[in-house]
N, C-alpha and C positions, 0 to 999 in steps of 0.2 A: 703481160706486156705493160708498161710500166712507159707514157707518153709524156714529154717533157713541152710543157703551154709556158712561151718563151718569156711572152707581153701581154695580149691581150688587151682589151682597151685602156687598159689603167696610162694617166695622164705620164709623160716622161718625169715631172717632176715626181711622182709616188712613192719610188724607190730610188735609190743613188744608182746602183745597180742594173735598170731597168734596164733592156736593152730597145732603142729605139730604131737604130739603123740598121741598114742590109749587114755592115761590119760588124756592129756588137753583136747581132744574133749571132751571125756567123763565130765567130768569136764563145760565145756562150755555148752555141750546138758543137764543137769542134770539144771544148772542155768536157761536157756531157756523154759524150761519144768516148771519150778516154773512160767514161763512167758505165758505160756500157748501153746507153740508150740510142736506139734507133730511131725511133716513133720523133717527129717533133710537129707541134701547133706553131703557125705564127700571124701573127696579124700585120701585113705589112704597112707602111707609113710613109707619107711624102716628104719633101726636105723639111717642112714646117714641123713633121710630129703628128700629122691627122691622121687613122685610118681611112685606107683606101680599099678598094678591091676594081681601078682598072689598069687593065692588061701592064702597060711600062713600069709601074711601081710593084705589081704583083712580081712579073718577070724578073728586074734588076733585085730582088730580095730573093726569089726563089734561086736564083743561078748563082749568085755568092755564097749563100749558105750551101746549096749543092757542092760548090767547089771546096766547102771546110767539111763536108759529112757525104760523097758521094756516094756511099750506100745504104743514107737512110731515109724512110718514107716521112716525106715532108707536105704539112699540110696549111693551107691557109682558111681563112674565112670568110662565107656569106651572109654576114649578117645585116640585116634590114637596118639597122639604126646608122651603118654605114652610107646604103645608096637606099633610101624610103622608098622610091619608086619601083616597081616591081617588077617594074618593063624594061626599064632601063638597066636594073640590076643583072635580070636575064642576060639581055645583050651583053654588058660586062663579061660573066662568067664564059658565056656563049664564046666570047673573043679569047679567051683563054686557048683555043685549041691549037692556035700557033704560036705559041709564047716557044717551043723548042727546047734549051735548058732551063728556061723561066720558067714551065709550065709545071703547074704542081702536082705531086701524087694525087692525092686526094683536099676536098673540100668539107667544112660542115655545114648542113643544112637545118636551119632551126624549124622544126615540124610547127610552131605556132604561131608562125609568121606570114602574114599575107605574102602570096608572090612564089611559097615554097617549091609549090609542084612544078613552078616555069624553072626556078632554079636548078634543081634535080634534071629536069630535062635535058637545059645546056650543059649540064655536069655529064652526060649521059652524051650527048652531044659530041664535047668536045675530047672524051675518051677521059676524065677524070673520076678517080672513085672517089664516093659519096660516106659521109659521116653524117648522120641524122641527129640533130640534137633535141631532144626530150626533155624540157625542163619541168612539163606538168604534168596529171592524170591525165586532163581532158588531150593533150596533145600523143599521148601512148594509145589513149583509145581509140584518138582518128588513123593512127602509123596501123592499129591492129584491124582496124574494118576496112583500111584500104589496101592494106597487104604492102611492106617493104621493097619498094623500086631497086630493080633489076642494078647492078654496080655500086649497091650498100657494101663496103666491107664493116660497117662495125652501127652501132647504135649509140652515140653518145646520152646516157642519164645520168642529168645533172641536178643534184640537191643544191635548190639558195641559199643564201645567207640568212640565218633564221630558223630556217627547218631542220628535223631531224629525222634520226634513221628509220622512221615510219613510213616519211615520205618515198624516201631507197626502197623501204618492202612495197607500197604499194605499184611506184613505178615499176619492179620489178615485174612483181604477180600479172600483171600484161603482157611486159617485154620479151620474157622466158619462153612462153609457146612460140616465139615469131621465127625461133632455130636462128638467129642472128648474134655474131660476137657483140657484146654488150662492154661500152666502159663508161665505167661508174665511177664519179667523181664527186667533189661540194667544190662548196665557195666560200671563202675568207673563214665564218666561223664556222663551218659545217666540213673545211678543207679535210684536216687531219678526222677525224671521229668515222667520215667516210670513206676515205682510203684505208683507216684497220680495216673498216668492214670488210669493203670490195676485196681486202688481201682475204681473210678469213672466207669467204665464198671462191676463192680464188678464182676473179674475173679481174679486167684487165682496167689499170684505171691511169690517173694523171697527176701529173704536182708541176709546177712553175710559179713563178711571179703573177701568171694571169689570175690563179686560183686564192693565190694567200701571198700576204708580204709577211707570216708569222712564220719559227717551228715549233714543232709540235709543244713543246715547253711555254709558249705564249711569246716568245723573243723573239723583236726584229732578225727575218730571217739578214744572211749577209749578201745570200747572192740566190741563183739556180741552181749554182753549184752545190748549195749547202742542203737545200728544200731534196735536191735527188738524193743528196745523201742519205739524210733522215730517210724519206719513201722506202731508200732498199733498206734499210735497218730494219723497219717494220715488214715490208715482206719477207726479206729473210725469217724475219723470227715465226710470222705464220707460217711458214712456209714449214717448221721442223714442228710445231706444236702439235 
């Protein structure tokens, strides 16, 4: 599976291209979807450009994009640097259970963040499945001593910016006994080098604007459009080796 990360927190001025509003995602996931992609990440934004994660801005982004891609799983974001509080963030997600068309497939939860296990709760909660994101050892080896919460569909491990495919094997060498669909992705410079990988393991990974403003060749990508292009080239070609 091959998941298209629309935004992400990078600032609106980052890329020309970026998508900021409920219409450009929509917009971008609609082009995507001619491309074959289902899966989509978004980070939704208030009329300013800020990420949000409560309920009216989740909802008005989750239900536009629904109406341009109605049959694909669409996911947004909990991440701590959005609402710091932990309590409050809970309650957020928590409210999420009556969003109706708003309301997302699924959510990701960053395993290394204060607050996570309240999050996951209200995710469980309010009937949304859960994406776990793993960006370190130490946060693989808490997800593995405490056992993977019930409405996981997937494990998101994430390589930063900086690291290499070392990091991917160790986070691996944990993640693998957990019997959980695993995707495997980087960041900016670690984007492309980790996506052959993941295709060459053939597990399921990500490309958009959130991940890298590059392609593979080191060129300002042009769009979303272009970033999925490339991803399926290169799975394709694992994919017959």
């Amino acid at each position: 599976m091959l998941q298209a990360c629309l935004n992400g927190a990078r600032k609106p001025d980052s890329h020309p291209a970026l998508p900021v509003t409920p219409q450009q995602l929509a917009a971008d996931a609609a082009a995507l979807a001619e491309l074959g992609v289902t899966h989509f990440h978004l980070h939704p934004r208030d009329v300013i450009g800020l990420e949000v994660i409560a309920g009216p801005e989740v909802a008005t982004t989750v239900a536009v994009v629904r109406a341009a891609v109605p049959h694909a799983e669409l996911g947004v974001t909990t991440a701590a640097w959005i609402q710091p509080n932990p309590v409050r963030r809970a309650e957020l997600v928590r409210g999420w259970a009556g969003l109706a068309a708003g309301r997302p497939d699924v959510a990701s939860v960053n395993v290394h963040e204060d607050g996570w296990r309240e999050v996951v709760s209200a995710l469980q909660d309010a009937n949304i499945g859960i994406e776990l994101g793993i960006f370190h050892v130490q946060a693989a080896r808490t997800l593995a001593s405490e056992g993977v919460p019930p409405g996981t569909r997937r494990i998101l491990a994430e390589v930063q910016p900086g690291e290499t495919i070392k990091h991917a094997e160790a986070l691996l060498e944990i993640l693998e006994p957990l019997a959980t669909p695993i995707l495997l992705h980087g960041e900016d410079d670690s984007a492309w080098p980790v996506l052959d990988y993941a295709a060459r393991l053939e597990l399921d990974t990500r490309i958009g604007l959130e991940d890298t403003l590059h392609n593979p060749d080191g060129t300002r990508t042009a769009d979303n459009a272009d970033l999925v292009t490339y991803a399926q080239r290169t799975l394709r070609t694992n994919a017959i080796r």
